[in-house]
Residue frames as qw, qx, qy, qz and C-alpha x, y, z in Angstrom:
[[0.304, 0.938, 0.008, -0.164, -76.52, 9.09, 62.63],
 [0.767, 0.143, -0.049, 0.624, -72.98, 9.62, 60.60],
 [0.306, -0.904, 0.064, 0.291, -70.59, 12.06, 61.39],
 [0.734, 0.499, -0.145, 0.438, -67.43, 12.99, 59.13],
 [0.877, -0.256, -0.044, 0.404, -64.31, 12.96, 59.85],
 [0.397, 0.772, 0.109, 0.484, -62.62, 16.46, 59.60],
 [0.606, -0.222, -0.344, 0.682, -59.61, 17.84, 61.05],
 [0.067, -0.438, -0.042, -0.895, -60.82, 21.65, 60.60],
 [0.533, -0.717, -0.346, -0.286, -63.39, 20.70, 63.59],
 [0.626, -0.416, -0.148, 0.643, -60.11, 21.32, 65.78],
 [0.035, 0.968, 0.013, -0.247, -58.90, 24.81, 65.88],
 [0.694, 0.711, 0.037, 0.106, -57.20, 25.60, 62.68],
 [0.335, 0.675, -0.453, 0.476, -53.22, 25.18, 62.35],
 [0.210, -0.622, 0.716, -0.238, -52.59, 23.86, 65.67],
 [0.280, 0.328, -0.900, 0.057, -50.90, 20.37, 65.91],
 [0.843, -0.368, -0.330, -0.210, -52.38, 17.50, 67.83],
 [0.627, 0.045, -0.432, 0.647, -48.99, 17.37, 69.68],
 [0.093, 0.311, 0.012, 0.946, -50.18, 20.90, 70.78],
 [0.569, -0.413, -0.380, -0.601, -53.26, 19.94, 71.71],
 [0.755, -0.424, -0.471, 0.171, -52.29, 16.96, 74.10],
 [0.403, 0.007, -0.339, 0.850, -49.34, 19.57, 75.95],
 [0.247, -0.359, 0.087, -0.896, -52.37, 22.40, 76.57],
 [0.761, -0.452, -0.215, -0.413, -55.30, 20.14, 77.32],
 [0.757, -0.122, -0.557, 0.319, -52.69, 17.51, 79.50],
 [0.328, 0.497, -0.261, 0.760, -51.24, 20.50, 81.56],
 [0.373, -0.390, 0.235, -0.808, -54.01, 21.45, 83.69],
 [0.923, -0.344, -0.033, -0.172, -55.29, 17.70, 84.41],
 [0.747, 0.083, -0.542, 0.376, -51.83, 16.84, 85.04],
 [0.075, -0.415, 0.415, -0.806, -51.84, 19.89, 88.19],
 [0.576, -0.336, 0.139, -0.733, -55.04, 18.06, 89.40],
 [0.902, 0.044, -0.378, -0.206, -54.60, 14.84, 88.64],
 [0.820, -0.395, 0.410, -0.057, -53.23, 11.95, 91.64],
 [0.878, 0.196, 0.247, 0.359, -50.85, 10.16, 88.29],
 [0.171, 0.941, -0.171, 0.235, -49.47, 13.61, 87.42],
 [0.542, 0.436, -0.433, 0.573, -45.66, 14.28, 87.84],
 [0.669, -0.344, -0.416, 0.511, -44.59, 14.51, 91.32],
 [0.000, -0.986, 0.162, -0.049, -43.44, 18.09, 92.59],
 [0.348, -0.739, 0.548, 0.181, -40.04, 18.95, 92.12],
 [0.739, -0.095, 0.626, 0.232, -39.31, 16.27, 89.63],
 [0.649, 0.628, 0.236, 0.358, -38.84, 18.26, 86.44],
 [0.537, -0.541, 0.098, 0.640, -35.27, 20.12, 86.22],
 [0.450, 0.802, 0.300, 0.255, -35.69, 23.07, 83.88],
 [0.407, 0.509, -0.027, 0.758, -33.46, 26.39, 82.99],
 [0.335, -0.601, 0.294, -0.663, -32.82, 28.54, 86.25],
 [0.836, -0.443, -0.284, -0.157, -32.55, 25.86, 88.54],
 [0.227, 0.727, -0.555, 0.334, -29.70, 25.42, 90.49],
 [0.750, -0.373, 0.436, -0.328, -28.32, 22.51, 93.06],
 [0.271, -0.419, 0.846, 0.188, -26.64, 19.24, 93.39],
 [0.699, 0.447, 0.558, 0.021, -29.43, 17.44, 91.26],
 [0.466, 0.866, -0.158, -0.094, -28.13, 19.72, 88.03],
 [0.044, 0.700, -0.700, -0.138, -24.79, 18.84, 88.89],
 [0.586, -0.053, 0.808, 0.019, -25.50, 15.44, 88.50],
 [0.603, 0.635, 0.417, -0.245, -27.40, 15.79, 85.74],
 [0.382, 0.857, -0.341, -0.058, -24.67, 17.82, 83.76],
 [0.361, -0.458, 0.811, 0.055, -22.21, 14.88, 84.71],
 [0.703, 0.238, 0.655, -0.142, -24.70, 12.71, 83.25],
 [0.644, 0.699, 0.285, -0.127, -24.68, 14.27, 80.15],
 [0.315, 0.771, -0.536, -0.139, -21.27, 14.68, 79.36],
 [0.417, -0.144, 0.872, 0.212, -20.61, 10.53, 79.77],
 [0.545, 0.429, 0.720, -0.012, -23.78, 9.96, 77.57],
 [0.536, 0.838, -0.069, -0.071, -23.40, 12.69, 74.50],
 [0.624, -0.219, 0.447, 0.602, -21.00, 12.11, 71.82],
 [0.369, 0.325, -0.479, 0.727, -19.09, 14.06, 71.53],
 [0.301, -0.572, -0.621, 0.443, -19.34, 15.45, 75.09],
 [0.031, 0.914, 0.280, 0.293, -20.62, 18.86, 75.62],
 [0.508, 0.039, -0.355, 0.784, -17.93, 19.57, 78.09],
 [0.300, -0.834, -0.042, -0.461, -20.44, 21.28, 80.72],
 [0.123, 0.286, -0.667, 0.676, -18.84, 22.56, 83.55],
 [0.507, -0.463, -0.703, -0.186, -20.56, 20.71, 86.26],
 [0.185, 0.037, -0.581, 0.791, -21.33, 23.45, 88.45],
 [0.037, 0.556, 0.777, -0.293, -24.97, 22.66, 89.31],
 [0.193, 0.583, 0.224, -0.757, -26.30, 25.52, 87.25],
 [0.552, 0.471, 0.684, 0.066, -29.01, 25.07, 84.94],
 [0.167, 0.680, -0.108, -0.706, -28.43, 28.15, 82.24],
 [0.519, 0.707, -0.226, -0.425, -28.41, 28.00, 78.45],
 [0.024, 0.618, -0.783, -0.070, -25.73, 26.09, 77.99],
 [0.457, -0.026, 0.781, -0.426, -27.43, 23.13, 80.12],
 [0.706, 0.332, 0.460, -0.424, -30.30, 23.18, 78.46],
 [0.518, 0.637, -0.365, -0.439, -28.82, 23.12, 74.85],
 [0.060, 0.153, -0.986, 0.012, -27.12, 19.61, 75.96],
 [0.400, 0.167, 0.870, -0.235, -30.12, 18.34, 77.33],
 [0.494, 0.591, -0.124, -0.626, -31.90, 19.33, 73.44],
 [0.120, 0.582, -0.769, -0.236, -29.52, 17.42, 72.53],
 [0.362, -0.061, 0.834, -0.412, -30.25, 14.73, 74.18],
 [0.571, 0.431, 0.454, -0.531, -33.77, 15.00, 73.95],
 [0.617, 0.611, -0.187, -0.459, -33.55, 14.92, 69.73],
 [0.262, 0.513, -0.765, -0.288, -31.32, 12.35, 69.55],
 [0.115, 0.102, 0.955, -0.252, -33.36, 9.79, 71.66],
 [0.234, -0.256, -0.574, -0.742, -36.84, 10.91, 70.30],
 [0.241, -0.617, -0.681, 0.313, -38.24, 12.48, 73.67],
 [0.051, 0.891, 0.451, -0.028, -39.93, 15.32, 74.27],
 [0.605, 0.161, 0.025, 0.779, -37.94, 18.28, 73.00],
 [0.166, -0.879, -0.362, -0.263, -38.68, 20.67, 75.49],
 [0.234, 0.528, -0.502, 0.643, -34.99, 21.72, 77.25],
 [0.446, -0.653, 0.205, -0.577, -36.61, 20.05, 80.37],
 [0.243, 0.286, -0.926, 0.039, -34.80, 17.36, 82.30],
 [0.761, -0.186, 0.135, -0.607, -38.38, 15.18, 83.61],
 [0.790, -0.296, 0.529, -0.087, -38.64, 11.72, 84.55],
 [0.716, 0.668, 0.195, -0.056, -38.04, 10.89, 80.55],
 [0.414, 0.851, -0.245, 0.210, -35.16, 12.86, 80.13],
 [0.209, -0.858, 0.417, -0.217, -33.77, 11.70, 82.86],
 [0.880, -0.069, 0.456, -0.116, -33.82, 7.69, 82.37],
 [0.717, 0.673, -0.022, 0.180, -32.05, 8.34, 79.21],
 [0.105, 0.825, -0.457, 0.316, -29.38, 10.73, 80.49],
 [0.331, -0.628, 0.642, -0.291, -28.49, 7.91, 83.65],
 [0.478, 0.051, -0.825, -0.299, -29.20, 5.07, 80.98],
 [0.213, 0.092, 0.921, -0.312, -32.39, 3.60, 83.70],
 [0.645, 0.178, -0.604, -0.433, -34.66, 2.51, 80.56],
 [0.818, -0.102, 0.518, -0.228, -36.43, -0.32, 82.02],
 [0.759, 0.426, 0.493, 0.004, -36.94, -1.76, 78.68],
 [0.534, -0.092, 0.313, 0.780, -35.41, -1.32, 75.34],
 [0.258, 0.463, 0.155, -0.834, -36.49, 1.22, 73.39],
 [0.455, 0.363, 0.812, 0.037, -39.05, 0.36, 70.81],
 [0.299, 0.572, -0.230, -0.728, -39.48, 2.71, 67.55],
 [0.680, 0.315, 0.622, 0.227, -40.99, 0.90, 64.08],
 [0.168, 0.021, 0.522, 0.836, -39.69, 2.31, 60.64],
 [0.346, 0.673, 0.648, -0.088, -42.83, 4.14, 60.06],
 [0.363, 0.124, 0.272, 0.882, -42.75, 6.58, 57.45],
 [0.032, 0.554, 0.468, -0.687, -44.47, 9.85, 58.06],
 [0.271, 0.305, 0.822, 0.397, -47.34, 10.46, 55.76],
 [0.116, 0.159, 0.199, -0.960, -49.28, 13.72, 55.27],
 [0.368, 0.507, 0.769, 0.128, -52.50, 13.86, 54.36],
 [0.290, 0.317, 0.535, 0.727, -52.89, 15.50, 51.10],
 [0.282, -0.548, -0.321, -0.719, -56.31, 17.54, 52.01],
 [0.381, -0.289, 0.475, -0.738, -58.07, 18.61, 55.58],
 [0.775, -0.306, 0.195, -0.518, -60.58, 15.68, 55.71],
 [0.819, 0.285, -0.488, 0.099, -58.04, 12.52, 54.39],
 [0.184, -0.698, 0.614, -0.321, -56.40, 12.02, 58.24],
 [0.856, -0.057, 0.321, -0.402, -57.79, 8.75, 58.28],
 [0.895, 0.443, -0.059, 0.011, -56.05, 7.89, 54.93],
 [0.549, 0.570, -0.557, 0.252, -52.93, 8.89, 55.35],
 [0.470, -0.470, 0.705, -0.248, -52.77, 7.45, 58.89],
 [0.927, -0.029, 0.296, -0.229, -53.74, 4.11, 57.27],
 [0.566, 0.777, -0.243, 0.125, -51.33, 4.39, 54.79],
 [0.028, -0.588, 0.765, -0.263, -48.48, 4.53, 57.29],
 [0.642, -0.399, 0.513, -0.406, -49.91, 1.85, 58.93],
 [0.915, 0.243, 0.323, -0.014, -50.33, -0.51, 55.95],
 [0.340, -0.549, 0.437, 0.626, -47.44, 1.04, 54.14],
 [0.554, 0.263, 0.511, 0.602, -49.03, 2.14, 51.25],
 [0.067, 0.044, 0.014, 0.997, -50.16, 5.31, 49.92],
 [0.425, 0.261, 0.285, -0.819, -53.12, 7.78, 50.41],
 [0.692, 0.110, -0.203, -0.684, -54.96, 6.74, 47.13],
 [0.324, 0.090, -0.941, -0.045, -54.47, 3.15, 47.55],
 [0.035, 0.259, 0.646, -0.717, -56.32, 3.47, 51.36],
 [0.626, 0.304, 0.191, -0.693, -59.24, 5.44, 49.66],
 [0.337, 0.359, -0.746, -0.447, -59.20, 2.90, 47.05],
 [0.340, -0.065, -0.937, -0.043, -60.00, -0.21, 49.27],
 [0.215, 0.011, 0.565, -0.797, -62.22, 2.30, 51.54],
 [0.037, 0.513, 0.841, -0.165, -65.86, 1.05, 51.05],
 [0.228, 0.323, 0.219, 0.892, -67.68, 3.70, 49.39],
 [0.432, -0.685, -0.461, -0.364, -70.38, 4.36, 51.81],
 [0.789, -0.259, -0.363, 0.423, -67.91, 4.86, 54.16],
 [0.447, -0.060, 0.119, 0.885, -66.45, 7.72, 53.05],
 [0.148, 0.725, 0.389, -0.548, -68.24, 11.39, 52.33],
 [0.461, 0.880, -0.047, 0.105, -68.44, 13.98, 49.21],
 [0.224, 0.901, -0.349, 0.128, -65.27, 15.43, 50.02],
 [0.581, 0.446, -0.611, 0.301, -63.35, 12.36, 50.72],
 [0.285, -0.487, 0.643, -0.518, -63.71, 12.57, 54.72],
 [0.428, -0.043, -0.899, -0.084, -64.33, 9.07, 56.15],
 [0.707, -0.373, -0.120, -0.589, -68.47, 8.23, 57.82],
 [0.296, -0.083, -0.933, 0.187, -68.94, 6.13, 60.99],
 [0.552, -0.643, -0.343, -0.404, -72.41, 5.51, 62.13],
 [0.144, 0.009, -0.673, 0.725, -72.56, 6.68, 66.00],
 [0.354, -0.649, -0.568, -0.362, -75.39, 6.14, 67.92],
 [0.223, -0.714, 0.044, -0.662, -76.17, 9.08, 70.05],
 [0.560, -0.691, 0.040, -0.456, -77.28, 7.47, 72.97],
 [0.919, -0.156, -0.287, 0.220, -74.01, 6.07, 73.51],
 [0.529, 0.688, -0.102, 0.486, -72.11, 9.08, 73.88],
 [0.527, -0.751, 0.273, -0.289, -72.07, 9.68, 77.27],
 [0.951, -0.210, 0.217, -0.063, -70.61, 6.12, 77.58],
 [0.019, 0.530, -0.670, -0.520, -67.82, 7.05, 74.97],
 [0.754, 0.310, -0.240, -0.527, -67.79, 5.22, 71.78],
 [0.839, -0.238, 0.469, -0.142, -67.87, 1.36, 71.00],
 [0.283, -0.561, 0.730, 0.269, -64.97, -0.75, 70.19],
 [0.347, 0.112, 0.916, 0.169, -67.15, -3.27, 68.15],
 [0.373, 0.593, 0.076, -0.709, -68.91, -0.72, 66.13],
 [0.722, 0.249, 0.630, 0.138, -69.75, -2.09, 62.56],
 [0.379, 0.917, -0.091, 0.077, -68.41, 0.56, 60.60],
 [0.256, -0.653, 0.708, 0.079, -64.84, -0.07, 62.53],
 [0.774, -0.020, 0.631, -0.052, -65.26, -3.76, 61.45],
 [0.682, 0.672, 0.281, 0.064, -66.04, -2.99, 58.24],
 [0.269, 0.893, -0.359, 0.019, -63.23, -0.25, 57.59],
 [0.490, -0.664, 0.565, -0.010, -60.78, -2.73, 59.53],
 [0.829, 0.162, 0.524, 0.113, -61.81, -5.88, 57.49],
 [0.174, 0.964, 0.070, -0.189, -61.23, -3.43, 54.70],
 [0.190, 0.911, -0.339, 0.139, -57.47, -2.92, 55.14],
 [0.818, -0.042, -0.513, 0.257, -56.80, -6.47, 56.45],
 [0.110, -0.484, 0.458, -0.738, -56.48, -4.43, 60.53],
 [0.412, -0.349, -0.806, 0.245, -57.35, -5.53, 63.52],
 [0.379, -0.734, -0.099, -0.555, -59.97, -3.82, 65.94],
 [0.273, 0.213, -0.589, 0.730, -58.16, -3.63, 69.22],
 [0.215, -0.792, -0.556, 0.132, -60.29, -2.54, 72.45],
 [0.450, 0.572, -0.071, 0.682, -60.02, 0.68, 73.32],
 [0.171, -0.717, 0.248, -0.628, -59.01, 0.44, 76.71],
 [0.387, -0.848, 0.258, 0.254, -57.12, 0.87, 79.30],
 [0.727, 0.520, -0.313, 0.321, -54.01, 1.48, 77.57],
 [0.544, -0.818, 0.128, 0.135, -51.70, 1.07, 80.48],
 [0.021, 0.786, -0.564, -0.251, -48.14, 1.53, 80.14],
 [0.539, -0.257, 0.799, -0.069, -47.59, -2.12, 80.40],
 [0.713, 0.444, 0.542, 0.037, -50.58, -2.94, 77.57],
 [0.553, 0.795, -0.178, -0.175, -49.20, -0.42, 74.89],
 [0.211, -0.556, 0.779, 0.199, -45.76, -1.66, 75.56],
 [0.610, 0.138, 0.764, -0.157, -47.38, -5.32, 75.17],
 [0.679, 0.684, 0.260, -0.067, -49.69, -4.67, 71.79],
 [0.258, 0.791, -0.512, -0.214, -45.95, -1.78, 70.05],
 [0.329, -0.462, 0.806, 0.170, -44.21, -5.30, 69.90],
 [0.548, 0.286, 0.780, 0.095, -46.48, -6.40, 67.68],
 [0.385, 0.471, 0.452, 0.652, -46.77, -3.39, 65.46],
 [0.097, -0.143, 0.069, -0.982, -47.47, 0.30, 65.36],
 [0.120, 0.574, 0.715, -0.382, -51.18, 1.28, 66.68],
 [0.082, 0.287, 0.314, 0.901, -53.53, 3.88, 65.30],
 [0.165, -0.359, -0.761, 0.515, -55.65, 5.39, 66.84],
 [0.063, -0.642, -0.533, -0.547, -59.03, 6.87, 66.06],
 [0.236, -0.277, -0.518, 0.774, -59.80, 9.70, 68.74],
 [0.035, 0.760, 0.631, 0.152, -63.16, 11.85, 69.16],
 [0.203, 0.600, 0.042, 0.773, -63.84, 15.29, 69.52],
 [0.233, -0.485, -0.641, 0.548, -64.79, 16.65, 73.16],
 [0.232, 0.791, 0.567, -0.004, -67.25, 19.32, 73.61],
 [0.046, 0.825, -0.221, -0.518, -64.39, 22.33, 72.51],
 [0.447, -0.145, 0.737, 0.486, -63.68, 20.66, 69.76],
 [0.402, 0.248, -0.414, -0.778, -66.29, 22.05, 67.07],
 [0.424, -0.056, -0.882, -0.199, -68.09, 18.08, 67.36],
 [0.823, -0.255, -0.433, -0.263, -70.54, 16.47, 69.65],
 [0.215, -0.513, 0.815, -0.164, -68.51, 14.96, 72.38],
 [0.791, -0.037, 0.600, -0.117, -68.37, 10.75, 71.63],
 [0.726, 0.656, 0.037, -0.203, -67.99, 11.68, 67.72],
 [0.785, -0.158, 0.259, 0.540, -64.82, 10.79, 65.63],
 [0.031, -0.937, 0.067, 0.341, -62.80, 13.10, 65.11],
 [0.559, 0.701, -0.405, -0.177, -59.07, 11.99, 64.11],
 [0.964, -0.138, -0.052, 0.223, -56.33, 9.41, 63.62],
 [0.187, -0.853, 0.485, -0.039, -52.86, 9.04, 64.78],
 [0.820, 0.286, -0.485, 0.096, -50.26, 6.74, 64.53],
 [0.401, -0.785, 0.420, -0.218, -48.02, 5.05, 67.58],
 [0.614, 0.637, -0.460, -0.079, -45.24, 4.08, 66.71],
 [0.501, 0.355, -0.500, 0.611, -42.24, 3.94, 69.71],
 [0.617, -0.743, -0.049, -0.256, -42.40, 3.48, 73.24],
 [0.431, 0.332, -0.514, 0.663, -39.03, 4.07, 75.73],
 [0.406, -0.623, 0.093, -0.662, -38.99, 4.33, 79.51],
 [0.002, 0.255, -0.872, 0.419, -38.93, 2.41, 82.78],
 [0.288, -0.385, -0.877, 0.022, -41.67, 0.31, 84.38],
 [0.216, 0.240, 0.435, -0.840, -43.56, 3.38, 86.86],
 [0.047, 0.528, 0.842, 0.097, -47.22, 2.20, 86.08],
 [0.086, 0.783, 0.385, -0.481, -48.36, 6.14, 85.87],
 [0.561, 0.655, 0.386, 0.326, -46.48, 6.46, 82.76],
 [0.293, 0.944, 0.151, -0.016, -44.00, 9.30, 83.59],
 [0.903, -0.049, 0.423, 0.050, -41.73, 7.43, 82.92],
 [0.489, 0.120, 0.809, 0.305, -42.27, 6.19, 79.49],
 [0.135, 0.537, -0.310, -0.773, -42.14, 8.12, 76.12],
 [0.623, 0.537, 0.556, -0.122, -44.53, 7.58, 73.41],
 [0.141, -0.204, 0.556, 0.794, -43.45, 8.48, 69.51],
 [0.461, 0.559, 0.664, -0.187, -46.58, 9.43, 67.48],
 [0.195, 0.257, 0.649, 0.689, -47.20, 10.06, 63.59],
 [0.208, 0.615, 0.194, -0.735, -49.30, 12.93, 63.09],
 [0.463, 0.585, 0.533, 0.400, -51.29, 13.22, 59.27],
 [0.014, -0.988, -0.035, -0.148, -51.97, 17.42, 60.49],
 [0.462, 0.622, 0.183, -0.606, -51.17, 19.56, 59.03],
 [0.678, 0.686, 0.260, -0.047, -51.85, 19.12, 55.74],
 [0.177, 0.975, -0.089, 0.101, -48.72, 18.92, 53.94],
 [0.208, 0.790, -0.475, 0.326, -46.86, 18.31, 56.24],
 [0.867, -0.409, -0.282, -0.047, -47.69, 16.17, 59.36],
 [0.191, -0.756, 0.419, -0.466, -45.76, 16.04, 62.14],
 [0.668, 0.082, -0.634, 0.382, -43.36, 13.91, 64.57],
 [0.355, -0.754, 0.162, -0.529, -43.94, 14.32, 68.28],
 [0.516, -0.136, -0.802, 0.270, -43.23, 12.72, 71.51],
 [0.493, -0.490, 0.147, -0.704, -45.27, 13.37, 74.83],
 [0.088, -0.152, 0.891, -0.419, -45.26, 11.08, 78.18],
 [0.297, -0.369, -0.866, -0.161, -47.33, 7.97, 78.44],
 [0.135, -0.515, -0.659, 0.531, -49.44, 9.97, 81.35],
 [0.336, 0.524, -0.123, -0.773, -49.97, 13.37, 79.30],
 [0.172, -0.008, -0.904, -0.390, -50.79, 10.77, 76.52],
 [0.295, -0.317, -0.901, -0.017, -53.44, 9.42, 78.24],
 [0.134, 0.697, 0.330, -0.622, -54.98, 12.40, 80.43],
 [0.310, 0.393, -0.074, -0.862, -55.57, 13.76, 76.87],
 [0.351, 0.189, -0.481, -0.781, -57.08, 10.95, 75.35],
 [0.141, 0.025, -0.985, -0.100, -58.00, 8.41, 77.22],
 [0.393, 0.469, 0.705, -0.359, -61.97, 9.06, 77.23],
 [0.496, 0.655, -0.160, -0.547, -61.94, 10.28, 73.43],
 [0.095, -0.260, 0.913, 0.299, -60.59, 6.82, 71.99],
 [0.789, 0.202, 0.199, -0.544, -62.91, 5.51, 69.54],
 [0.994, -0.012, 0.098, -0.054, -61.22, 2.91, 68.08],
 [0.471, -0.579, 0.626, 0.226, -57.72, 1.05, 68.22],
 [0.786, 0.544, -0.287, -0.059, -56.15, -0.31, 64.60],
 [0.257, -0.686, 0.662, 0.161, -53.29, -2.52, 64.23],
 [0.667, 0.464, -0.352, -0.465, -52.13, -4.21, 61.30]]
């Protein structure tokens, strides 16, 4: 059967960045890769880890902030470690986590990786597909529907892949002939889609951004196994820890309409929210 692509099958107005930080939250409390206890340093703390931390951050911002390093996390704190956090393109949440903290005491395994992508709304609710290709191929929205295959694509512009049902339990397949076709399309490669481990995204970002085709589960308004939407990934930073919390991801958002969006979110919340909803992996 086909299924269109349409970002309205997500509840309306909220970000994908939004999505991965609600749905990641609770499997990261349950989950064995999840963040250690005690290893995220957040407003109201108080103790000789802060005072390190606020040392840390007045060698590594220019200018310094000139916090007084008396081991209390308060306003002040957190407005450096914002700082921080926006100028290195990690999560900008005023918390100091493994992430925030590999920056702040420069232990980055690796350099950071970020490609010039340019961030690309898509024009209408069902075009996420286009303008993620778009960034990817670096051209524009109509160009993308232009070379799309017209059977591909629906009335209103959203973009058809045949799924067969009884694969859905199984998630969906990487060698589908509708990926092939849309890939050959846009001169992309089909990727597998899976495991991304820290190690393989690092591996594939050095060869170019990713995209990344992702289904709906069963609160999502879809099927569960169906496609849903795309993303770009761009930019990966972080240290070697093979659970990924670590190691900051940078991802292009098409939603919303308009406007799209810049996020960042740890390789481990990354992956507890998507890795059984990948349907297929792009890269130009």
């Amino acid at each position: 059967m086909f299924r269109l692509c349409h970002p309205t099958n997500r509840r309306r107005g909220v970000p994908f960045s939004q999505c991965i930080r609600s749905l990641s939250f609770v499997r990261a409390s349950l989950s064995q890769g999840g963040f250690p206890p005690m290893s995220t340093l957040k407003q109201g703390w108080r103790g000789a880890d802060v005072r390190r931390l606020q040392e840390a951050l007045n060698r590594k911002l220019q200018p310094s902030p000139g916090l007084a390093p008396d081991g209390d996390y308060g306003p002040v704190t957190r407005a450096a470690v914002l700082r921080l956090q926006a100028a290195h393109w990690l999560c900008e949440d005023g918390e100091a986590g493994p992430c925030t903290r590999n920056v702040a005491f420069d232990n980055e395994t690796h350099a950071p990786l970020l490609h010039p992508v340019a961030l690309i709304p898509q024009p209408a609710p069902a075009l996420c597909w286009a303008a993620a290709t778009a960034m990817l191929t670096r051209v524009t929205v109509q160009t993308v529907v232009a070379r799309t295959p017209c059977e591909l694509m629906g009335a209103d512009g959203a973009l058809r892949r045949r799924v067969d049902s009884d694969r859905h339990a199984q998630g969906c397949d990487p060698d589908d002939d509708d990926n092939r076709r849309f890939a050959a399309a846009h001169g992309l490669t089909l990727r597998p889609h899976g495991p991304w481990t820290v190690a393989a995204l690092r591996t594939a970002l050095h060869a170019g951004p990713l995209m990344f085709d992702l289904r709906w589960g069963a609160k999502g308004g879809a099927p569960a196994g169906q496609p849903g939407h795309m993303v770009v990934l761009a930019g990966i930073r972080g240290d070697n820890d093979p659970g990924g919390g670590g190691t900051t991801l940078r991802l292009f958002d098409p939603w919303p309409p308009g406007r799209g969006a810049r996020s960042s979110t740890s390789h481990v919340r990354w992956m507890q929210a998507v890795a059984d909803r990948i349907c297929g992996v792009f890269q130009r």
